[in-house]
ChimeraX commands (.cxc) that place a marker at each C-alpha (Angstrom):
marker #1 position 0.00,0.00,0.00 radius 0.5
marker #1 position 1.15,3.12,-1.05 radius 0.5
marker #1 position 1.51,6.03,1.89 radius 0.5
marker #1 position -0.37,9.70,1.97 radius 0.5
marker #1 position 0.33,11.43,4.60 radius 0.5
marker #1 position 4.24,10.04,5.17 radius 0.5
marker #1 position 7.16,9.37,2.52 radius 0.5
marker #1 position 9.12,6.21,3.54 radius 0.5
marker #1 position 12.96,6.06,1.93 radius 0.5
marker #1 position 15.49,3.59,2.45 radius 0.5
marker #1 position 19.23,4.75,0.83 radius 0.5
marker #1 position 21.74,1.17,1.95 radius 0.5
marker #1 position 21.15,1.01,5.51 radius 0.5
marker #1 position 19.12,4.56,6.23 radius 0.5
marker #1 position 15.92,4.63,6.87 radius 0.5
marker #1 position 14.07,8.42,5.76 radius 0.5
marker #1 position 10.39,8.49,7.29 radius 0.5
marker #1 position 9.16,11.56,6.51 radius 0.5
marker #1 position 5.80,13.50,7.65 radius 0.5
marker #1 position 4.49,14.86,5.01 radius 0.5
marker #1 position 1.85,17.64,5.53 radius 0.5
marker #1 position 3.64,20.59,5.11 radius 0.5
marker #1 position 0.62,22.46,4.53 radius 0.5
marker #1 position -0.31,22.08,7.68 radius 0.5
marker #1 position 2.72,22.34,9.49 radius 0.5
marker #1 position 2.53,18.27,9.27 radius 0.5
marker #1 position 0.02,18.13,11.64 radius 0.5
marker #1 position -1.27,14.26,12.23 radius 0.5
marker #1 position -4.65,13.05,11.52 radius 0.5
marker #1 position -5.59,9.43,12.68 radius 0.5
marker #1 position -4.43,8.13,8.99 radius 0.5
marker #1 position -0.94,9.80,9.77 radius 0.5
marker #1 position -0.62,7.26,13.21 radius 0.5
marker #1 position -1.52,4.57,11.06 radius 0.5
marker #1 position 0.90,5.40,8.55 radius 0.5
marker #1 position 3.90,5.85,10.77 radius 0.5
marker #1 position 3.47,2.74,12.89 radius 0.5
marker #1 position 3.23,0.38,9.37 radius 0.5
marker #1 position 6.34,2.86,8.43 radius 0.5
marker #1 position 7.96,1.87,11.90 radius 0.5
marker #1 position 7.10,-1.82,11.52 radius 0.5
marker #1 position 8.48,-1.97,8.00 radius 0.5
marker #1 position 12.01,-0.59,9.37 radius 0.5
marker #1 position 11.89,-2.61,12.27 radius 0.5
marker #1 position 11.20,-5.46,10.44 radius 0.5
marker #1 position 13.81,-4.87,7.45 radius 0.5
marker #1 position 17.54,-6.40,8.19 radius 0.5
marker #1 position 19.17,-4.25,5.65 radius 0.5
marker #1 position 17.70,-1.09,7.84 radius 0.5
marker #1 position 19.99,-0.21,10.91 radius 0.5
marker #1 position 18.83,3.58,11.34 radius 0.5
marker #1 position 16.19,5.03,10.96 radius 0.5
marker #1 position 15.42,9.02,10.65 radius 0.5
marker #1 position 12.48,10.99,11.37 radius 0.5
marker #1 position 11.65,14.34,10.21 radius 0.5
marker #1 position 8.84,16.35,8.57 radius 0.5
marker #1 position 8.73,17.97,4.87 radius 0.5
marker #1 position 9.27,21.78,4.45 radius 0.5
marker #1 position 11.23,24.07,6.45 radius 0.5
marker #1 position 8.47,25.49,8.77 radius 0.5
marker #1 position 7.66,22.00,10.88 radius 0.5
marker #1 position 9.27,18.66,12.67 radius 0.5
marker #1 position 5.52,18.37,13.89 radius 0.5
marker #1 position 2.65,20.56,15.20 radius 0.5
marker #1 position 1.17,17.60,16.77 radius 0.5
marker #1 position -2.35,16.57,16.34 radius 0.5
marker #1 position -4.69,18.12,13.21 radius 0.5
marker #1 position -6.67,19.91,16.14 radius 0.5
marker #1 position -9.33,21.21,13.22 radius 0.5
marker #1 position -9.86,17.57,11.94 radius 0.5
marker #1 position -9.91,16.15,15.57 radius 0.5
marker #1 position -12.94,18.56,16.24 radius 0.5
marker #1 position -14.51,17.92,13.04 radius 0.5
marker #1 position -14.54,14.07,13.59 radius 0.5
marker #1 position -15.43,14.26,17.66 radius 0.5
marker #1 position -18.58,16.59,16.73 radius 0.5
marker #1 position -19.56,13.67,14.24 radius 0.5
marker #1 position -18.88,10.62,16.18 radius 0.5
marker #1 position -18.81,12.03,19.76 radius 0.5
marker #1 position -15.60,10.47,20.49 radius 0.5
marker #1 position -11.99,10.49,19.74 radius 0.5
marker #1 position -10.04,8.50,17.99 radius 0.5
marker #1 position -6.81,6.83,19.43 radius 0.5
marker #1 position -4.57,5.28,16.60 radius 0.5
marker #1 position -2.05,7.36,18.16 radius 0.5
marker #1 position -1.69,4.72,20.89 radius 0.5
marker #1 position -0.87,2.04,17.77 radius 0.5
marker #1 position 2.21,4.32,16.42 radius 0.5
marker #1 position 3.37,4.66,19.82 radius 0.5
marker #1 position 3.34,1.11,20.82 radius 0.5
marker #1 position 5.36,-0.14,17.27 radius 0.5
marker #1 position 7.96,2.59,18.09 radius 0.5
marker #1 position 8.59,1.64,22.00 radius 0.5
marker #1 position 9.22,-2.27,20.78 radius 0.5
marker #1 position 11.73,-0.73,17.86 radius 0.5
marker #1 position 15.44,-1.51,19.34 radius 0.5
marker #1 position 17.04,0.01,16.43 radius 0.5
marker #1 position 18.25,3.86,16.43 radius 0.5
marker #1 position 15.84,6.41,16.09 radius 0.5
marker #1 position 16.91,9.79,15.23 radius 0.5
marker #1 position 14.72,13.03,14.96 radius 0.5
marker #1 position 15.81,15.76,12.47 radius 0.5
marker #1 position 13.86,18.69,13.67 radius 0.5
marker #1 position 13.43,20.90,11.33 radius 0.5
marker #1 position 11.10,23.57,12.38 radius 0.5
marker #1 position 8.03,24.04,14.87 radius 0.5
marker #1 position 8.52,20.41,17.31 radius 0.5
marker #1 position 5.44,21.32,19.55 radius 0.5
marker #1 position 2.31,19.14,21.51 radius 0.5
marker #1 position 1.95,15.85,19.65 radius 0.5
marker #1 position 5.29,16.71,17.75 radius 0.5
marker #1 position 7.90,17.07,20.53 radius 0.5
marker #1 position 5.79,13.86,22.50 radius 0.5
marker #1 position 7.50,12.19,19.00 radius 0.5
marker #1 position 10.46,13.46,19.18 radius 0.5
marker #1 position 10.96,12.26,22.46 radius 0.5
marker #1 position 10.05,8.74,21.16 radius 0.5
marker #1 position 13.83,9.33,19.34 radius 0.5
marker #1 position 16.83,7.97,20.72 radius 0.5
marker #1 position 19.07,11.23,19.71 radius 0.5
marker #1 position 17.74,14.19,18.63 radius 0.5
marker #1 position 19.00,16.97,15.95 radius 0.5
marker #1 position 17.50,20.18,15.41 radius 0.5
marker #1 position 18.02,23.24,13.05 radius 0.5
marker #1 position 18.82,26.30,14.94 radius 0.5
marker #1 position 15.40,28.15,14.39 radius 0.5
marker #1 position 13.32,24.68,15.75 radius 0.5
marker #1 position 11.07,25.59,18.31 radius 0.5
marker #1 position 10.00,22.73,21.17 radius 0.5
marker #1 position 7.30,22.91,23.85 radius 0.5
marker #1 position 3.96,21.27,25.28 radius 0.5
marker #1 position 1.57,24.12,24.56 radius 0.5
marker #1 position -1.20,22.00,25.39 radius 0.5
marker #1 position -2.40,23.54,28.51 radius 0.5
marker #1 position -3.54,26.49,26.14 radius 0.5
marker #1 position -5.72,24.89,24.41 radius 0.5
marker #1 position -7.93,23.14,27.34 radius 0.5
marker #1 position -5.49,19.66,26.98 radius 0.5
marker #1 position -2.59,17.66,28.65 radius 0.5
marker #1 position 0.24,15.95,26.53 radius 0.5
marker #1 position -1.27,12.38,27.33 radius 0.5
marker #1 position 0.85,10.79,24.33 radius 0.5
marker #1 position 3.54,10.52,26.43 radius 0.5
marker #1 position 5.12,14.11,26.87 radius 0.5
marker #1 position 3.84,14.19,30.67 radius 0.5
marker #1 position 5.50,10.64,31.14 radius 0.5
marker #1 position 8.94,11.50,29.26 radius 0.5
marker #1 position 9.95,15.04,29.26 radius 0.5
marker #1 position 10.52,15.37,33.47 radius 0.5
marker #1 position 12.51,12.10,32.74 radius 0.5
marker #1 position 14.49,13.67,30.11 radius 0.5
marker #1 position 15.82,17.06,31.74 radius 0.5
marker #1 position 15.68,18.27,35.21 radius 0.5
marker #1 position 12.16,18.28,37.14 radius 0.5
marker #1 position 11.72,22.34,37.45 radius 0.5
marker #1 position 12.42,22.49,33.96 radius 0.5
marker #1 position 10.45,19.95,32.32 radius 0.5
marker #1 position 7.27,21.61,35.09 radius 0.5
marker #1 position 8.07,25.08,33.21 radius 0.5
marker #1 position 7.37,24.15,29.72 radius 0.5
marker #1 position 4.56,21.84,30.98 radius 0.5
marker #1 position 2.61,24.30,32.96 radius 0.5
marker #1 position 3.42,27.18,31.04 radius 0.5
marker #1 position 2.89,25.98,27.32 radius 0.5
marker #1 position 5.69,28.06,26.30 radius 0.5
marker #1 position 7.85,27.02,23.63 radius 0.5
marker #1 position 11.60,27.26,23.65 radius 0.5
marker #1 position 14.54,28.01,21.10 radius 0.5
marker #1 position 16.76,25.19,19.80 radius 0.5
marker #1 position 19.39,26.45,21.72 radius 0.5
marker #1 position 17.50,26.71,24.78 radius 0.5
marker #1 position 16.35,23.07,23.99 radius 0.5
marker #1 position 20.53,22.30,23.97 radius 0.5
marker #1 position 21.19,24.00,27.17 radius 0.5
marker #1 position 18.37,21.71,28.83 radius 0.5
marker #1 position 19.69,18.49,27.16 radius 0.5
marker #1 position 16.41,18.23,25.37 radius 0.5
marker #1 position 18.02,18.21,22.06 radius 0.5
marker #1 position 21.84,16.00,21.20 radius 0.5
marker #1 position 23.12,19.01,18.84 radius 0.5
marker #1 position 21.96,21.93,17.36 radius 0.5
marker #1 position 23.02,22.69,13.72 radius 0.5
marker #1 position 23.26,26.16,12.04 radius 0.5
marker #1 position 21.23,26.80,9.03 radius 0.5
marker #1 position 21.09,25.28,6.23 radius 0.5
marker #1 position 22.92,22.63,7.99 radius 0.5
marker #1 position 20.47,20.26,9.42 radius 0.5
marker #1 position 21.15,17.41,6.56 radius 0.5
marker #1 position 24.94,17.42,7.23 radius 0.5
marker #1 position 24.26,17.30,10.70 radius 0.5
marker #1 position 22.05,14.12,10.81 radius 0.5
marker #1 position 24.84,12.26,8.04 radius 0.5
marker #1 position 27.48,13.08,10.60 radius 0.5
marker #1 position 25.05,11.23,13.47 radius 0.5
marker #1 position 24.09,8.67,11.36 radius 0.5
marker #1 position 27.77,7.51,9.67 radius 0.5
marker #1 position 28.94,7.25,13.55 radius 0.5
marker #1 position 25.92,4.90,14.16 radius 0.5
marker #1 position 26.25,2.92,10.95 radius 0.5
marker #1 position 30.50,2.60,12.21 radius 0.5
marker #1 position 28.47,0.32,15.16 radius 0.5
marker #1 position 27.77,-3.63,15.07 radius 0.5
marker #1 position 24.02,-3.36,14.49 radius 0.5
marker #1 position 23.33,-6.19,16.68 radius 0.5
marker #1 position 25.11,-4.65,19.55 radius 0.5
marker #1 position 23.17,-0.73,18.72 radius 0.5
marker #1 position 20.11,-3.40,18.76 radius 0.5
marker #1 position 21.71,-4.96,22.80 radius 0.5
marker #1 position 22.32,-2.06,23.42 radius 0.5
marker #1 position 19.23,0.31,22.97 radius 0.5
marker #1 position 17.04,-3.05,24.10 radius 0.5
marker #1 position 19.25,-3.08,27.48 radius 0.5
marker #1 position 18.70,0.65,27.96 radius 0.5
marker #1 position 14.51,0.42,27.87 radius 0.5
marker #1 position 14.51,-2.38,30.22 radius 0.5
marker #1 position 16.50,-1.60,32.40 radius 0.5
marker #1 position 17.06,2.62,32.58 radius 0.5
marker #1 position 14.18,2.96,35.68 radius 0.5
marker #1 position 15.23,-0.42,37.49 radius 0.5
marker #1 position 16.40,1.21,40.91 radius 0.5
marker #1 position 19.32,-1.11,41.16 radius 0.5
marker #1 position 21.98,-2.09,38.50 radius 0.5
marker #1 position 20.92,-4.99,36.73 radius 0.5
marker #1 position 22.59,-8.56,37.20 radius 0.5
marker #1 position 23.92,-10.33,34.36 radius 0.5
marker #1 position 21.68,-13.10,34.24 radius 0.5
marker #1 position 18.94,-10.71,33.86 radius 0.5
marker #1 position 21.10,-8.48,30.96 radius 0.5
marker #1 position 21.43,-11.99,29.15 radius 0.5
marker #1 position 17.59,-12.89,29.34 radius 0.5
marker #1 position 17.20,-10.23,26.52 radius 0.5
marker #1 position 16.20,-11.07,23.31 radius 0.5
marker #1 position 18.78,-9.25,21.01 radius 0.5
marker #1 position 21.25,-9.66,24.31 radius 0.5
marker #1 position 21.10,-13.40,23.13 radius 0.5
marker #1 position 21.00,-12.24,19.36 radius 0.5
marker #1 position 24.48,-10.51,19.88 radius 0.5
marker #1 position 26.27,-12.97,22.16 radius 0.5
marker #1 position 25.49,-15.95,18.97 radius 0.5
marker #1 position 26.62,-13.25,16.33 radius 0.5
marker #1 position 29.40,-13.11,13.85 radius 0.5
marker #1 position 29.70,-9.40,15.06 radius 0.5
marker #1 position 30.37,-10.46,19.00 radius 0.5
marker #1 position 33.45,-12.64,17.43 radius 0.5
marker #1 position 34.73,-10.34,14.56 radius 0.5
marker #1 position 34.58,-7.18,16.37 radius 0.5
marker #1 position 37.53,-7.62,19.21 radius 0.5
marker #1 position 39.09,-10.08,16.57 radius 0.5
marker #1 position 39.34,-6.65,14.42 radius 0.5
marker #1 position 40.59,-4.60,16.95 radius 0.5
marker #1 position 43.17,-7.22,17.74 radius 0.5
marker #1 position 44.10,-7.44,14.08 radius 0.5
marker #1 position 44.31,-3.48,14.04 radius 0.5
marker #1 position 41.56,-3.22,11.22 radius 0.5
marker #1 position 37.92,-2.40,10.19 radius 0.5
marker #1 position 35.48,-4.23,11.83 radius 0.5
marker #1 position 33.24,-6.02,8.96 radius 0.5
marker #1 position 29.33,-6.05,10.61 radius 0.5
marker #1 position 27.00,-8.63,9.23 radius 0.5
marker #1 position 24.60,-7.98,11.73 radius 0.5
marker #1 position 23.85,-11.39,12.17 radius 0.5
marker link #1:1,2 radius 0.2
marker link #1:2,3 radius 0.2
marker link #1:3,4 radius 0.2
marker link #1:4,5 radius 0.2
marker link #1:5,6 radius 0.2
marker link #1:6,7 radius 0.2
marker link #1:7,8 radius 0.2
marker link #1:8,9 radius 0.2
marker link #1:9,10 radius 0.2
marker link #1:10,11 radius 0.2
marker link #1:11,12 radius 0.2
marker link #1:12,13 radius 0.2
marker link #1:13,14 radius 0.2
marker link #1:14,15 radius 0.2
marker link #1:15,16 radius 0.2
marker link #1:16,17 radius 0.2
marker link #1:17,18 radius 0.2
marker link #1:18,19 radius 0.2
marker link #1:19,20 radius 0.2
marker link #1:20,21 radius 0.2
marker link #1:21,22 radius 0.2
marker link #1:22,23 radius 0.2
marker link #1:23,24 radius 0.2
marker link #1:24,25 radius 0.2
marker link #1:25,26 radius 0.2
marker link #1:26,27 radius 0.2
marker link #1:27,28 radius 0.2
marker link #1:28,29 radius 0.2
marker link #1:29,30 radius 0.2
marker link #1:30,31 radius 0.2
marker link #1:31,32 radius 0.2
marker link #1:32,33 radius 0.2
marker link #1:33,34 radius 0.2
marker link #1:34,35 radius 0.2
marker link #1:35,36 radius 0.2
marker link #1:36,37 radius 0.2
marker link #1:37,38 radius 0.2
marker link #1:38,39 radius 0.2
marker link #1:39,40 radius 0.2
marker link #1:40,41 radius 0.2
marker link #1:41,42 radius 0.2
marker link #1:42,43 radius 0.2
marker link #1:43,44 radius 0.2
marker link #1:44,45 radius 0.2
marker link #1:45,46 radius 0.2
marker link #1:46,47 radius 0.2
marker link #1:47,48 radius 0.2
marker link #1:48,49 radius 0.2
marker link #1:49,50 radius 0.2
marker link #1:50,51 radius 0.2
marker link #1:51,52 radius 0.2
marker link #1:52,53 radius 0.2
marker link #1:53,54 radius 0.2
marker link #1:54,55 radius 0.2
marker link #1:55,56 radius 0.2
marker link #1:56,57 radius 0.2
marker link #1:57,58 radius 0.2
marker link #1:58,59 radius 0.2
marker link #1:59,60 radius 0.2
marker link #1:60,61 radius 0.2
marker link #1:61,62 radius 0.2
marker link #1:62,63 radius 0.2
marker link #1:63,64 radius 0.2
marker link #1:64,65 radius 0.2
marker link #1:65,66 radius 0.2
marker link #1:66,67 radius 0.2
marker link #1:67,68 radius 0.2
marker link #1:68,69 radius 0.2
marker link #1:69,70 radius 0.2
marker link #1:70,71 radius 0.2
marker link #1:71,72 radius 0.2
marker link #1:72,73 radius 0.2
marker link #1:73,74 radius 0.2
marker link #1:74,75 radius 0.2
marker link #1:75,76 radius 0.2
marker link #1:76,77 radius 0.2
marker link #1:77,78 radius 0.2
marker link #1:78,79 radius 0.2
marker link #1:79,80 radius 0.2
marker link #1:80,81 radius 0.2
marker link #1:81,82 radius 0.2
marker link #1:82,83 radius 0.2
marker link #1:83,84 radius 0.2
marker link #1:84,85 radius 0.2
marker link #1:85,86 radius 0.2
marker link #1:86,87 radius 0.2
marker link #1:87,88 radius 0.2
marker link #1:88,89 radius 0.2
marker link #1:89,90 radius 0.2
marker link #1:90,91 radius 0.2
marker link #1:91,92 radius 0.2
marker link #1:92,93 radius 0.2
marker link #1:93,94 radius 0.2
marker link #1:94,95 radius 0.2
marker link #1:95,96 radius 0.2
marker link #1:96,97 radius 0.2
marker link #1:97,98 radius 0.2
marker link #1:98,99 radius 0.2
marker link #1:99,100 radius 0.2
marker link #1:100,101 radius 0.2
marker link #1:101,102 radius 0.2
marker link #1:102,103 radius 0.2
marker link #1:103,104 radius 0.2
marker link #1:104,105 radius 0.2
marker link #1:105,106 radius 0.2
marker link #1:106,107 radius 0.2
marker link #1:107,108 radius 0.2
marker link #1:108,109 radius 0.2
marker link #1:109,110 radius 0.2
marker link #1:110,111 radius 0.2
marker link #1:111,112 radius 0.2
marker link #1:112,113 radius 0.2
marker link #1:113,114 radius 0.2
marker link #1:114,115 radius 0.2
marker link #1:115,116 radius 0.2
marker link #1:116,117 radius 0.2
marker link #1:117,118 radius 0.2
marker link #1:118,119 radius 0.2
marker link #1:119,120 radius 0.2
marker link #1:120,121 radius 0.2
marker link #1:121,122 radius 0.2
marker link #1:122,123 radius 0.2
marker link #1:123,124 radius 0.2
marker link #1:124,125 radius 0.2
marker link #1:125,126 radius 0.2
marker link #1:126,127 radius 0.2
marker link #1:127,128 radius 0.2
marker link #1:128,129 radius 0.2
marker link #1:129,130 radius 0.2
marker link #1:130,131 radius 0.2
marker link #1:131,132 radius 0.2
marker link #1:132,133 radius 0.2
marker link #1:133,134 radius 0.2
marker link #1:134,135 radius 0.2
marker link #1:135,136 radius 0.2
marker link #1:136,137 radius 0.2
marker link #1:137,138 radius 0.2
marker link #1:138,139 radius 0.2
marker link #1:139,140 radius 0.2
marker link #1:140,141 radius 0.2
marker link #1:141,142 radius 0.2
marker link #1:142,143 radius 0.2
marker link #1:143,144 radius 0.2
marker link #1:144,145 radius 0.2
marker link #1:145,146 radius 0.2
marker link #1:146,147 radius 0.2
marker link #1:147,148 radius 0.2
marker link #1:148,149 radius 0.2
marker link #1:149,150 radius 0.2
marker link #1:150,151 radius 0.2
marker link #1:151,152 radius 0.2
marker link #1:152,153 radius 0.2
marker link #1:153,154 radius 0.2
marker link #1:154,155 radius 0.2
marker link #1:155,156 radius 0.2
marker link #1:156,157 radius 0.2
marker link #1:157,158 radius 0.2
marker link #1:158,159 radius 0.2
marker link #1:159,160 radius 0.2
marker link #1:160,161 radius 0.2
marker link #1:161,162 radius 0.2
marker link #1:162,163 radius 0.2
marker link #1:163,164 radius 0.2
marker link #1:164,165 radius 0.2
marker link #1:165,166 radius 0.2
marker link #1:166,167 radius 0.2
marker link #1:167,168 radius 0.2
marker link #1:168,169 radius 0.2
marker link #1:169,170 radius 0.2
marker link #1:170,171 radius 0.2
marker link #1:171,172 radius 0.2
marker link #1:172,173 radius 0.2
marker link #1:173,174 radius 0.2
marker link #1:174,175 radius 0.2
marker link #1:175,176 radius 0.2
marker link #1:176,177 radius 0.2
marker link #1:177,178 radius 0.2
marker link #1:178,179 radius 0.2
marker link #1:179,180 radius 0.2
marker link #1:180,181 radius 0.2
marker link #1:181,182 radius 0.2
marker link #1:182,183 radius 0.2
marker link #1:183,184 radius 0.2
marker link #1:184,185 radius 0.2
marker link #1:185,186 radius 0.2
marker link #1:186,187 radius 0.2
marker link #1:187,188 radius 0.2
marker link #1:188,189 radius 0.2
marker link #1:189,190 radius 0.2
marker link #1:190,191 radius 0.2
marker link #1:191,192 radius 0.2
marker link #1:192,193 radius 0.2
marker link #1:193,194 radius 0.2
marker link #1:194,195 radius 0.2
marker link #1:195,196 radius 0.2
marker link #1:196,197 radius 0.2
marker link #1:197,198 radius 0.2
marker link #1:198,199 radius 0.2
marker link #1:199,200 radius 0.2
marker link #1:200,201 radius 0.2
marker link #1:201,202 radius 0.2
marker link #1:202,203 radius 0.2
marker link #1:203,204 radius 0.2
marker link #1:204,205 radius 0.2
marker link #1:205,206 radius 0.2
marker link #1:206,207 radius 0.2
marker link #1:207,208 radius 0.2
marker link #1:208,209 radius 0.2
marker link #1:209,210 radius 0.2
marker link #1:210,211 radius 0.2
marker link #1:211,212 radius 0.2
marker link #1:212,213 radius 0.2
marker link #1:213,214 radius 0.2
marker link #1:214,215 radius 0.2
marker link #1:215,216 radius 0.2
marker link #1:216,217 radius 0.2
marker link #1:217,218 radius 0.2
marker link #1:218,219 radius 0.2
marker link #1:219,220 radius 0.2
marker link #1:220,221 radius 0.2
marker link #1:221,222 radius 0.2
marker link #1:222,223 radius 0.2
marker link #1:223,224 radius 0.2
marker link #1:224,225 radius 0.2
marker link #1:225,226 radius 0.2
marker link #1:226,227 radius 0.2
marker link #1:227,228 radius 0.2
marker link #1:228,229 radius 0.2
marker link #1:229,230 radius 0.2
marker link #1:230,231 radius 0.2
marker link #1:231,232 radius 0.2
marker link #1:232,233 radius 0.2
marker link #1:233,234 radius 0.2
marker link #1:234,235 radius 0.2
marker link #1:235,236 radius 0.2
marker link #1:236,237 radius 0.2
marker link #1:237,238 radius 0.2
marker link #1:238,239 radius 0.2
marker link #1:239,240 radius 0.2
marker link #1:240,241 radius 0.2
marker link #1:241,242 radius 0.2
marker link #1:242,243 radius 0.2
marker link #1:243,244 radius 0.2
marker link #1:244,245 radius 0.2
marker link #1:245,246 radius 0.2
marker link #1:246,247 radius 0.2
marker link #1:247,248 radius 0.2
marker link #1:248,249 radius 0.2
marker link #1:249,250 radius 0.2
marker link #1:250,251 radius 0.2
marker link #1:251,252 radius 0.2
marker link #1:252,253 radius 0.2
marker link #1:253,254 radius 0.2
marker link #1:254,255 radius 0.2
marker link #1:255,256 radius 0.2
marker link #1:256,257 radius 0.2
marker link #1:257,258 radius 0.2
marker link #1:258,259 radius 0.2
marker link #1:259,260 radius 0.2
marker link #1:260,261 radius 0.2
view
């Protein structure tokens, strides 16, 4: 099936998912969720994929967040709201490969509660981030409440959640909301530099590694290593050509050669 509202590209081993509204500042309708998490499934489920990167078309947005026009439209004719939203998120929380967010523009309400879904982040210098939600009568319940105080310090996550205010890339940088911010014009280069360090990587470790991270980051004690080796792509790793070649390569003094397998 061919996508509307998203472009889906796959150049060797990067993945380009695109949102692709720019009319609207790629604001997501319910088709858009269902889009992204066959888009996200697709990667996931594609061996020759290692990283993937997210962004938006145009200049002006990363996201805007939900198509708050449609959304009223449809809840005045059904009476309720839909949640396919809750589908995208799910396929991109069981993702263990590398996520990266190019933002490239306005990153606000639905948008940034994406972003934060991303496992590094990249934005052009004149991005602008926030939960503005609390203006309009809502609460980021996509997962911006649950992510952003666990992402920069408490006082500051509360001030851009109670306030709806949006902040500067820069800003975002100073927090550690965002990995790098790049100058203009510069936001492509910036996410090849990202993505040629992650592509250097075995992708079953990146894979170990990321899958380590989600289960483990909000345990309160360090985990044990039978319970590090109970992991799925832990496993995958440990029985790979990768967990032999790469010290083997470093040994030899050469270039590790990944088969991620």
């Amino acid at each position: 099936m061919a996508y509307e509202h998203i472009l889906y590209e796959r150049d060797d081993h990067i993945v380009t998912i695109t949102l692709n509204r720019p009319k609207v500042l790629n604001a997501m309708r319910p088709q858009t969720c269902l889009e992204l998490a066959r888009a996200f499934t697709d990667f996931s489920d594609d061996d020759k994929a290692r990283v993937a990167v997210l962004t938006g078309a145009g200049e002006r947005a990363f996201c805007v967040g939900a198509d708050l026009k449609y959304r009223a439209s449809a809840e005045e004719q059904s009476g309720q709201q839909e949640r396919p939203v809750d589908e995208m998120i799910a396929v991109i929380a069981r993702c263990n490969k590398p996520i990266v967010g190019a933002i490239n523009g306005y990153a606000v309400g639905g948008g940034l509660e994406m972003a934060l879904r991303c496992d590094i982040i990249l934005a052009a210098e004149h991005a602008l981030l926030g939960l503005p939600e609390v203006r309009r009568g809502l609460v980021a319940d996509s997962g911006g409440i649950y992510h952003l105080p666990r992402r920069i310090p408490y006082h500051q996550a509360m001030g851009l959640i109670l306030t709806g205010e949006l902040i500067p890339a820069g800003e975002a940088l100073r927090m550690g909301l965002v990995n790098a911010v790049a100058p203009a014009g510069g936001l492509d280069e910036l996410v090849k530099e990202w993505t040629g360090k992650i592509l250097e990587c075995s992708p079953v470790a990146l894979q170990a590694a990321k899958e380590m991270v989600k289960s483990f980051l909000l345990l309160p004690e360090e985990p044990d290593l039978p319970q590090i080796d109970r992991l799925p792509a832990v496993q995958r790793l440990r029985q790979s050509e990768d967990y032999v070649d790469g010290p083997r390569a470093f040994a030899e003094k050469r270039g590790p050669i990944w088969k991620g397998r």
